[in-house]
C-alpha positions as CSV (number, residue, x, y, z in Angstrom):
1,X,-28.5,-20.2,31.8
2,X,-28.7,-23.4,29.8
3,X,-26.0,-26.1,30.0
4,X,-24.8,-24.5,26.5
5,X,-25.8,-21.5,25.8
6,X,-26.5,-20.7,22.5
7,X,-23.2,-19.8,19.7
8,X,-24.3,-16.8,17.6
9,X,-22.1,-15.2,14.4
10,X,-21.9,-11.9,13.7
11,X,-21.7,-11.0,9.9
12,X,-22.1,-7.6,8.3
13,X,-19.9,-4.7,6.6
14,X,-17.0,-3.3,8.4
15,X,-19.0,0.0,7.5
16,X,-21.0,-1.3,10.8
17,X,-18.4,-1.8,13.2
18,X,-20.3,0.0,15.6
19,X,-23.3,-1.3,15.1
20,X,-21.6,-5.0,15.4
21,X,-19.8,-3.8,18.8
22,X,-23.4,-3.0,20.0
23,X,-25.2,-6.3,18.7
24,X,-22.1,-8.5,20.1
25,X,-22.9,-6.6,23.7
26,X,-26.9,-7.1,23.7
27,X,-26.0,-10.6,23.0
28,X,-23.4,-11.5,25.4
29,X,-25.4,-9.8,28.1
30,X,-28.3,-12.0,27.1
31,X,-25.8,-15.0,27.8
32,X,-25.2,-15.8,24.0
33,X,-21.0,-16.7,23.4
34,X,-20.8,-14.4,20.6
35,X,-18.2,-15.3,17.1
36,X,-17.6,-11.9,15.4
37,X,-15.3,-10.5,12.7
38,X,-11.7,-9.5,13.6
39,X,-10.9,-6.0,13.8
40,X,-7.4,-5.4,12.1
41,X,-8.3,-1.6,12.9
42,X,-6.3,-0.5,10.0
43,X,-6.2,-1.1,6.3
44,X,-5.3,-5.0,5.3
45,X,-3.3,-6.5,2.4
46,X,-5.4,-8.6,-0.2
47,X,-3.7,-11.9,1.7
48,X,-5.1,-10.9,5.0
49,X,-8.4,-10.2,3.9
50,X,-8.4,-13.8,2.6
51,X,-6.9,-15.1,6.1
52,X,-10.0,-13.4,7.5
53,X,-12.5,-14.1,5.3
54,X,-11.7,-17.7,5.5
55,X,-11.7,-17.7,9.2
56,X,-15.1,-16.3,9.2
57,X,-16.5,-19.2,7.4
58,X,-14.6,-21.5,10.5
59,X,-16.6,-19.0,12.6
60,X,-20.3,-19.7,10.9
61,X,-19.1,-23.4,11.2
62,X,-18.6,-23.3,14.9
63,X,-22.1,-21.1,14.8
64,X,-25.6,-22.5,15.8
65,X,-27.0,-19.4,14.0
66,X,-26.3,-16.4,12.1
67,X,-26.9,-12.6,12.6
68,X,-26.5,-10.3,9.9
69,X,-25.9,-6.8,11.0
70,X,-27.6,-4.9,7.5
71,X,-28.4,-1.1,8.8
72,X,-30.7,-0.1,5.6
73,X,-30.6,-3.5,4.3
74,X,-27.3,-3.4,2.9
75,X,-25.2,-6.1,2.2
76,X,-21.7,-6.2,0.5
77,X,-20.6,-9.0,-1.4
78,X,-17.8,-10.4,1.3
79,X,-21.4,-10.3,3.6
80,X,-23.9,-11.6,0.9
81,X,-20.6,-14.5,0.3
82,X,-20.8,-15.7,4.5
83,X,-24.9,-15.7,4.1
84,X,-25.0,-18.0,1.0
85,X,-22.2,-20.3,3.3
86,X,-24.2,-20.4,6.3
87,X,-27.6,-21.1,4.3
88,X,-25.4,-24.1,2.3
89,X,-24.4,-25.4,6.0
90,X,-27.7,-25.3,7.3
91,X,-27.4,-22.6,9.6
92,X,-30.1,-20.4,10.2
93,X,-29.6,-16.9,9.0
94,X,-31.6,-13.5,10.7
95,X,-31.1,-10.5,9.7
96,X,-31.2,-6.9,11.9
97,X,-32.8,-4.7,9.1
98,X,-34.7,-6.0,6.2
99,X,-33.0,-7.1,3.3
């Protein structure tokens, strides 16, 4: 394992919470640290979505790359919002399906 491994953040739909969960868990296991979305696991006020959604960004900040987790290519606007931050701040942005 390198001195510091490498910081990856986790974006996508929280339609793909599963999907995330198993992305986050091939990554750790492959010694990444791994930033993901919080999971309120229940339905949030307007306010906390904007706590969270600004604490993403923080997230893509901390980030030396970002994934995208985009099962049939899809991509909401809270997701296509993080991926036009990351790209501004120079982070390099994959993607698990093709946009």
């Amino acid at each position: 394992m390198p001195d510091r491994p490498e910081i990856v953040c986790i974006c996508g739909s929280t339609r793909f919470v599963d999907e995330m969960r198993a992305a986050n868990r091939e990554l750790t296991l492959a010694g990444v640290i791994v930033l993901a979305p919080g999971e309120a696991g229940e339905v949030v006020t307007g306010e906390q979505k904007a706590v969270l959604d600004a604490l993403h960004l923080r997230k893509i900040d901390l980030a030396d790359r970002v994934l995208v987790v985009n099962p049939g290519g899809y991509i909401g606007e809270s997701t296509s919002n993080e991926v036009a931050y990351a790209r501004a701040t120079g982070k390099p942005v994959t993607f698990t399906d093709p946009v």
